[in-house]
Each structure stands twice: as structure tokens, then as C-alpha cells.
C-alpha positions, 0 to 999 in steps of 0.5 A: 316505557322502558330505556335500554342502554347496550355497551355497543351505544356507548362504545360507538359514541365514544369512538366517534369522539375520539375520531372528531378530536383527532380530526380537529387536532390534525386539522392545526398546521404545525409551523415552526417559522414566524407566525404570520402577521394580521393582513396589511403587515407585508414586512419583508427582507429580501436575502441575496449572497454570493456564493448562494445556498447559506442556511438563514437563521432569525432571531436565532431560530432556523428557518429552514430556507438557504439564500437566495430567500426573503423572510416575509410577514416580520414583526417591527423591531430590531431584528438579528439575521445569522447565515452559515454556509459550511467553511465560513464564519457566521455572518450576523447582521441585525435589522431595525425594520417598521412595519411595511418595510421591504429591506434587501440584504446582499452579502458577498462571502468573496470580498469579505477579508474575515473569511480567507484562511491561509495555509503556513508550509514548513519542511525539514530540510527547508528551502523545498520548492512549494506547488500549490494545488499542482501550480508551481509557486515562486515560494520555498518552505517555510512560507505562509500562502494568505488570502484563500479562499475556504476549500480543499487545497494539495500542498505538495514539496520537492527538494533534490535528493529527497522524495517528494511529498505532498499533503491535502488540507480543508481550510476554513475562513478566518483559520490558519493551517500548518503543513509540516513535511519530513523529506525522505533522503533519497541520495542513497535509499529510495523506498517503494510501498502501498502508501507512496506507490503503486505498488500493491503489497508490501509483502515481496517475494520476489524481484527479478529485472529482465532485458530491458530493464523492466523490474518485476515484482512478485507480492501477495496482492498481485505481479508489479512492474516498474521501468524506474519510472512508470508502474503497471499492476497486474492482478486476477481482475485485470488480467489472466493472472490465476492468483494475485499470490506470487511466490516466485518469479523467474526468466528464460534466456526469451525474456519470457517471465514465469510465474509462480503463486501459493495457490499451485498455478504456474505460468508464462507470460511474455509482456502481451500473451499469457499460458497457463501450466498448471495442470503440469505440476502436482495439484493444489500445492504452494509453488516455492520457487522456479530456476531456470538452468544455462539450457533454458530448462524450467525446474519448478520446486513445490512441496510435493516433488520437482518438476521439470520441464526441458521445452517439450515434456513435463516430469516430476521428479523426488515426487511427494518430496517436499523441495525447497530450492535448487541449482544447477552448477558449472559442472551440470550437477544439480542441487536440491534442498529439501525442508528436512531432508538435507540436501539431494545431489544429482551427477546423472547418476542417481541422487546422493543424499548430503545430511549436515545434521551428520556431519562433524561441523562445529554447529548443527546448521541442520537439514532444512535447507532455504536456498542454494547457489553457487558462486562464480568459483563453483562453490556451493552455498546453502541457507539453513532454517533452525529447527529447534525440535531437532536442535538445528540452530540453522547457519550458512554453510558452504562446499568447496568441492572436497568438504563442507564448512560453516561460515561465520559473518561477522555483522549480521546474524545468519540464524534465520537466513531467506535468501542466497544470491551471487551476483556477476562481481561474485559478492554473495548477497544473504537476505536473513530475518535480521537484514542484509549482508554482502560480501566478497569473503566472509572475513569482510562483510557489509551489513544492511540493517535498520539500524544502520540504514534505510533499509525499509525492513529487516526480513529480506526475501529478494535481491536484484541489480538492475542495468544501472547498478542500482540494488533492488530489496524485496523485504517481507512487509515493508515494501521495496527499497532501492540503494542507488549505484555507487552506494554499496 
């Protein structure tokens, strides 16, 4: 007889092996925890600990069980019990047990001195009142506040004419944390940015103070407003606003706010009712600026044209020009710079063309123009912005009614000026790259820069004074700063 032996045969018993030895290796538990002991050890140890969830370690190994727990089936012998709850330190504690032994184990957290931190509190200037986690204290920096219990504590500080500051610290048992603070000095400077205020951007374009005091404050992220106090945002999310970019702001003798942002939106919001007048005005273009004249009649500048508004219908006018800034004097000309153009007068009859870069002036200030006013003389100021290519260094130049005449101000550098405003004492107020100047004649300048104040950032976009006499700088980047009365 023959035997025949296939491939298939061996392939197929083989497989069953293969197969059986799985099964029986996956039939083992695989336990990490103590093995268990012979029937009879009921060796045991009953952990409690207040407050409960701290993780149990024996002998070193994790268990994998958090008190309230027991360890049960323990070999006699002596024994090391290690419990970590987050914060604390570990609590070793070590065990002698015989066998059969049942050993309860509490362990309170609150009443154990070794796991309370403290917190040492110190300021500069000393002696600010401490609250601690929003509690006044009777306690005055530097102080220590011993005996607490591990967690998150706010330590906050208030000192008069200083801002008041505050700080979160996580304690943990048997450590000692320091809280330092570096008061600002708020007895003349009051800084306002993203990280100790509401308000949403550091890049101002524009502040403007309506009748009752309210402060509005133009920023890339949104429209703030600020009664000195209490701070309300408004955003594209929260409210009809058709961009969180505002590039202007203005107000009507309604006290109807007008708002203009990089997107080439423009609307009017009067504290509870929004209108949208957009489509009045070339599409798509960045909204420079807004003036409103003594007879309520909206100008708004682009870089396409002007546009006016006179309540009833809208007009471009210099349409494709790309407008700058503008105003209206006592005399009912208006006056419109141009970013290379010079500047555009108009009496009601006709526009006449006025080039720096033409004039005999002992510097070449050039024909960009940033902004014009006029001050309460009737005197036409104009910012210029270098440009180089043409070699126009920029400057400040002003017009008396008979010639044009270059300013020098002594004190602060008018090279890259942003802003010109006149205020009703008749101190002109130059926002520059480089700081602040303010003065009554150019002879007489006072200087506001980070150099020589608090001043919270050296490209200034915005001035205003309040109803209190207290100056407002919008600054490109570094917030807003307020100089209190009595200071400038």
C-alpha cells in the first residue's frame, strides 16, 4: 500500500497548531497588580483619604486604583504605600502586616502643615493694598500669605496713582511662590491696550469724543467705545458693522457717528440704529478719511475721488483722484490734499492747483499731502509725506492768506508727520512717526515722545480732548494713552 503525503495535509496541520497555541497564549490574564495569594491569605488594607482621587502606588508599582480603594491578597512583610494627588507632596507611609491582617489607613491632605504653600507678594512702589483671590486683605506689599492650601490663587494690587495690576498663581503644597509687580504710574499717563483692556487692537486710526463724553475709538479689529470707565466693542460678529477695519471716524452736529473702513464701507450709526452708504461711494476703495463741515455736509476722501453728501444727494467729485484729506475754512473754501498732486482749492469757482514742489520754499516738503486744517486764525496747515523718488523730504507748511511758508519745530522731527489737528485754545497738535508735538507757535514747541514720556507709542494717528480736559493718543501699535488735565 502506498501512503501519499499532499502539501495541503501539512499546510492544514500546521495552521491548526499555530491556531491552538494562540488560543492557549491568549487564554493567560496578563495582570500587572499583585498576583494573587493561595485561598485563605485575606490580607488586606483599606485606603481612605480626604480629599479622595490620589493615585496608589505599593511597593513602588502603580496600581492602577485612586483612594477611596483596598489592596487586597498582600503578602506578609513590610510594605511601602506612596499616594500622589496633583499639587501635593507624596505621602509615604509603610506597612508591617501578618497574614490575615485587615489594616485601615486614613490619611487627611487638609490637616497635614507639610502640604500648604504660601505665596510672598512684592510691588514696586511698595505699600499697594493686596486682595487675594478678589477678597480685600488687611495686608500691604511686601507680605507673605501662609498656610494655603494647593490650587489656583489671583493676587491682585492697587496703589493710588498707579494702575492697578493683578497676577494668577498655581500653588503647590510645601513651596513658596513670589509675585512681583511694576506699578504703572498713572498720575499723568494712563495706557489702554489688548492686554490690560478691552480694547481689541492696538492699531488706532482714529479717536473722536462725542457729546456726551463717549470716546470712540477707530482700530483695525473693530469700533471701541469707552465713557472713561465702562468699554463696549463693536465688531462684523456682534453687530451690523460691514468691517471690523476702521479707517476713519467722524460726527455730525446730530452726534450721529460716521464710520469708514479699509474695505470702502461707510456708515452712520447713531448709538442704537445702523445705515449702511455704501453703495454712495466708488466700490471697493479704502475710505481714508471723513470731515464734516460747519453745515453738516458729509465729505468723504477715497483714493478714487471725493464724495459729497449735503443730506439729500451724493456726488463724486476729482473722480479717479486719489484724495488724501480735507477742509472746509472760515471763508467756505475747501481744501483737498491729494497723495501726489499738491493740494486742490476750491472758492465756488472752480478748483485751483497749489504744488509745493513748484514753490521757491527752502526745502522741498513735495506734493503728497497727509493732512490739512486750519487754525483759529484762518490759517492753512498741511502735513506732507516724503517721497524720495522725487526727492520730496516731506515737512509741515503753512499759508497765511498771502504765502506759503515752511515750519520748522524744534523738538521733534516733522519728516513723516500723520496728523494735524487744532484744538479750541488754538494749540496745533502734529502726530508724526516720531511722537507728538504741541504748540501755540512754532517757536515753543512741546515734545511728546517715548523718550521723554509715557507716551505709549511713537507713530501717533489720533488726537482728542475730552470734556475733562484729558488728552486721548491713538498711536499706530501701541494702544491708546490718555494724559490726564493739568499735565500738557
Amino acid at each position: 500500500m502506498k501512503v501519499y503525503t499532499t502539501y495541503s495535509n501539512v499546510f492544514s496541520i500546521a495552521l491548526l497548531i499555530i491556531l491552538a497555541f494562540i488560543l492557549f497564549s491568549c487564554s493567560k490574564e496578563v495582570y500587572t497588580g499583585i498576583n494573587d495569594a493561595p485561598v485563605g491569605s485575606n490580607t488586606k488594607i483599606i485606603i481612605q483619604t480626604k480629599p479622595g482621587g490620589a493615585a496608589i502606588y505599593f511597593d513602588g508599582k502603580n496600581m492602577g486604583i485612586h483612594s477611596n480603594d483596598s489592596l487586597v491578597w498582600l503578602d506578609p512583610g513590610v510594605h511601602i504605600l506612596t499616594l500622589k494627588l496633583d499639587l501635593f507632596p507624596d505621602k509615604i507611609q509603610y506597612f508591617s502586616i501578618d497574614d490575615g491582617m485587615r489594616v485601615p489607613y486614613f490619611y487627611n491632605y487638609y490637616s497635614d502643615p507639610v502640604n500648604f504653600g504660601s505665596i510672598t507678594c512684592t510691588s514696586l512702589p511698595n505699600a499697594a493694598t493686596i486682595y487675594l483671590n478678589d477678597s480685600l486683605t488687611n495686608k500691604k506689599t511686601p507680605s507673605t500669605f501662609s498656610h494655603l492650601f494647593p490650587g489656583q490663587y489671583k493676587i491682585k494690587v492697587t496703589l493710588a496713582r498707579c494702575r492697578a495690576d493683578s497676577n494668577y498663581v498655581t500653588i503647590s503644597g510645601s513651596n513658596n511662590y513670589n509675585v512681583d509687580f511694576i506699578l504703572k504710574d498713572t498720575s499723568k499717563w494712563v495706557i489702554y491696550n489688548t492686554t490690560n483692556s478691552p480694547l481689541p487692537s492696538n492699531y488706532v486710526s482714529k479717536i473722536i469724543v462725542d457729546n456726551n463724553n463717549i470716546k470712540w475709538i477707530g482700530t483695525s479689529q473693530g469700533l471701541a467705545r469707552f465713557d472713561g470707565k465702562n468699554w463696549k466693542m463693536y465688531t462684523e460678529s456682534n453687530s451690523p458693522l460691514i468691517s471690523d477695519n476702521i479707517t476713519c471716524l467722524a460726527l455730525d452736529k446730530n452726534n450721529n457717528l460716521w464710520i469708514g473702513t479699509g474695505s470702502g464701507g461707510i456708515m452712520k450709526f447713531d448709538g442704537s440704529s445702523w445705515i449702511d452708504y455704501t453703495a454712495n461711494i466708488p466700490s471697493n476703495v479704502y475710505v481714508k478719511s471723513i470731515f464734516i463741515d460747519k453745515f453738516n455736509s458729509v465729505w468723504i476722501i477715497t483714493m478714487k475721488g471725493l464724495v459729497y453728501y449735503g443730506g439729500v444727494k451724493w456726488t463724486t467729485i476729482l473722480d479717479g483722484t486719489f484724495v488724501t484729506c480735507i477742509t472746509r475754512d472760515n471763508q467756505n473754501r475747501v481744501w483737498v490734499g491729494t497723495n501726489d498732486f499738491g493740494i486742490l482749492m476750491s472758492d465756488g469757482n472752480g478748483w485751483t492747483n497749489i504744488k509745493m514742489s513748484k514753490m521757491a520754499l527752502p526745502i522741498n516738503v513735495g506734493d503728497c499731502i497727509q493732512d490739512i486744517t486750519f487754525d483759529n486764525d484762518g490759517t492753512i496747515w498741511a502735513a506732507h509725506t516724503p517721497a524720495f523718488i522725487y526727492g520730496w523730504v516731506g515737512g509741515i507748511t503753512k499759508y497765511d492768506g498771502n504765502n506759503w511758508s515752511v515750519v520748522q519745530l524744534n523738538g521733534i522731527d516733522t519728516s513723516l508727520p500723520e496728523m494735524i489737528w487744532v484744538d479750541k485754545n488754538n494749540y496745533k497738535w502734529i502726530g508724526t512717526k516720531n511722537g507728538l508735538g504741541k504748540f501755540l507757535q512754532p517757536d515753543n514747541i512741546v515734545p511728546f515722545t517715548t523718550d521723554n514720556s509715557q507716551i505709549p507709542g511713537g507713530w501717533i494717528e489720533s488726537t482728542a480732548i475730552d470734556l475733562n480736559g484729558d488728552l486721548y493718543v491713538g498711536t499706530f501699535g501701541g494702544g491708546v494713552g490718555k494724559l490726564k488735565n493739568g499735565n500738557f
